[in-house]
N, C-alpha and C positions, 0 to 999 in steps of 0.2 A: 345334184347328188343322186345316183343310183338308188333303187329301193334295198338293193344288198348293202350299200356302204350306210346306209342307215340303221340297217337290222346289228349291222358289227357296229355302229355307235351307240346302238341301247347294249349290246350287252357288256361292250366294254365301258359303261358305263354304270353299271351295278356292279357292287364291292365298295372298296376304299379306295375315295376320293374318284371324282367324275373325271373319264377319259373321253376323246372323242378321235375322230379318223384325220389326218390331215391329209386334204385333198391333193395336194400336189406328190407329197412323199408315199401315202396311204399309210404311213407308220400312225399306231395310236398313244398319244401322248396326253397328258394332264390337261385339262381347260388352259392355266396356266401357261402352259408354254405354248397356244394358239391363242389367234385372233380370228373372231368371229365376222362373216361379214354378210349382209341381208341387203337388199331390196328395198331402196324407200318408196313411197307410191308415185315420185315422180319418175321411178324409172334408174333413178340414181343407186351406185353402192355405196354402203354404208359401214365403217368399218364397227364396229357394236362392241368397243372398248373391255364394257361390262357384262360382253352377252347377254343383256337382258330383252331385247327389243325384240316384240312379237314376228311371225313369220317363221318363214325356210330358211336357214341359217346355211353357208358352207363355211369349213373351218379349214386354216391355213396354219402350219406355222410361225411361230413368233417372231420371222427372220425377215429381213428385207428380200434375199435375194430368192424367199421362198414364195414372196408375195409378186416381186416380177416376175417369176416363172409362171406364176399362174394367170396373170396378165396376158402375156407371151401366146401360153396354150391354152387363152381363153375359158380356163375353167369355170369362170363365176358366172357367167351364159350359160353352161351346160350345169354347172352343180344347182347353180337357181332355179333353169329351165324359164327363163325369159329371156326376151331381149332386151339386151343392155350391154354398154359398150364403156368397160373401165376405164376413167384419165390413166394416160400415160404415164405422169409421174403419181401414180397411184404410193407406191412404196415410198415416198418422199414426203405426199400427205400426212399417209402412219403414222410414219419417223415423228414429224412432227405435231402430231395428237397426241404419241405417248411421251415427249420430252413436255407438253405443255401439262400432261397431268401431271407430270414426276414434279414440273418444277412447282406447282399448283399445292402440291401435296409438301414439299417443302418448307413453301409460304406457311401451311395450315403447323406444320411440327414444329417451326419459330415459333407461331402463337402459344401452341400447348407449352412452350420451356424445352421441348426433347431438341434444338440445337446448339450448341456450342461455337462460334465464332470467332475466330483469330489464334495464332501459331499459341501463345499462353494460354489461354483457356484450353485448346486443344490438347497440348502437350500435358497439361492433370488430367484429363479428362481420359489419355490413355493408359491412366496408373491409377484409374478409378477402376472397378466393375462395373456401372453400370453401361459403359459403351457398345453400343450395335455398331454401330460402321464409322469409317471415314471417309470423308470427302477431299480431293484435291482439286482445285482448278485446273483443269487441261493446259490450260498457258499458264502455267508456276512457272518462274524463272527457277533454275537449277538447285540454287541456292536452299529456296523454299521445299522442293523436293527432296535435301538431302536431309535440311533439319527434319522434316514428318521424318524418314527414311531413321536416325538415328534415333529418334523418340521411341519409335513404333521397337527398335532392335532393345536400346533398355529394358519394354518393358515384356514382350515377348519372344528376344532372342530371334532365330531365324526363323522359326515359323509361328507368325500370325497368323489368329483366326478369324480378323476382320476382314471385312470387305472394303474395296477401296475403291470409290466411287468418282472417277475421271471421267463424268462427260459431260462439265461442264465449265465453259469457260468463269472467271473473275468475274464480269460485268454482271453474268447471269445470275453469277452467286450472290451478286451483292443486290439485285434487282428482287430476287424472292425472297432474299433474306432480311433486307429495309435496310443498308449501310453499303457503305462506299465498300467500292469493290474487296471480294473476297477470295482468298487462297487457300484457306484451310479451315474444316468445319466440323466438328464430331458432330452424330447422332445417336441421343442415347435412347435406352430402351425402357419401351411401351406402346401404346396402340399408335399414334401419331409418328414417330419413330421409326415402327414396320411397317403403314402404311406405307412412306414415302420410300425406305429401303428396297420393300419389294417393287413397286413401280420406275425406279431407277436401275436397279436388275436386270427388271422386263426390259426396259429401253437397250441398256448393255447388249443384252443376247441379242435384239433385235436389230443393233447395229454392228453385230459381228466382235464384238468386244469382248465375248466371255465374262465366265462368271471370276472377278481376278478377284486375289485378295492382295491386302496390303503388302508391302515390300518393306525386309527393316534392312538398315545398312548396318554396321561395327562405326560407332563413335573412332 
């Protein structure tokens, strides 16, 4: 990384909320919507999840195909200024760092009581207030898609303002969640809750998924 594109990372980083430069785009955008990635002493990159890990950081970001670009033209040699030679499927790694902490984060908002678990619990749960998002299993068979789809229209008509959290399959759901396979899951709200919302987001964007919200259909 340049001694300019640093100077434009401190300053666009005073004010509200910390921005930095993304190296491949050079747009500056929220910590949040990049990944940090450093040097470990053997030479290896390091993608630094939580930004916290000491060193010269370059910042990419939060997209897969912004991390192969930067592969590609070699930026994290020249943004580090050492040598070192990124794995190939570097972007694949990610992918799968940030779907381990989402599902990680999960596991931890079962514990706390912030999930909900099966089409009935779910279906009160969206004519409750206290709901932050929904979850569907990616392989929902149809059926299961339409019932959420018609709950979700009850209670919000066409526009829902949940989020609706498709990236992961049944097995996965039923693996962080401790029960045989799962299709549908409310998250309700508080610290446990946004933890894992926001880290399933991150994942979204970063697999090109957008930020969707829930779909209602007409009963």
């Amino acid at each position: 990384m340049t001694e300019a594109l640093e100077q434009t990372e401190a300053a666009a980083g005073r004010g509200a909320g910390r921005t930095r430069m993304c190296a491949v785009t050079r747009a500056v955008l929220p910590e949040s919507e990049l990944i940090r990635f450093v040097a470990a002493p053997d030479g290896m990159l390091v993608a630094d999840l939580k930004a916290k890990l000491p060193g010269r950081g370059i910042w990419v970001g939060a997209d897969r195909k912004r991390v192969a670009e930067a592969v590609k033209r070699n930026l994290f040699q020249r943004g580090l200024n050492r040598t070192l030679t990124p794995s190939a499927d570097l972007p694949e790694q990610v992918g799968a760092r940030l779907r381990e902490v989402a599902l990680g984060r999960l596991g931890l908002a079962r514990k706390a009581g912030a999930i909900l678990a099966g089409f009935g619990k779910v279906e009160a749960a969206i004519g409750g207030e206290r709901l932050s998002a929904l979850v569907l299993a990616f392989d929902a068979a149809e059926d299961a898609k339409r019932k959420i789809a018609r709950a979700i229209y009850r209670r919000f008509g066409e526009a829902s303002p949940l989020p609706l959290l498709r990236l992961f399959g049944s097995e996965e759901l039923g693996l962080a969640l401790g029960r045989p396979n799962v299709i549908h899951a409310a998250v309700l709200q508080g610290a446990a809750g946004t933890s894992f919302v926001e880290a399933a987001i991150r994942l979204q964007r970063y697999e090109g998924a957008g930020d969707s919200r829930a779909e209602s259909g007409q009963p």
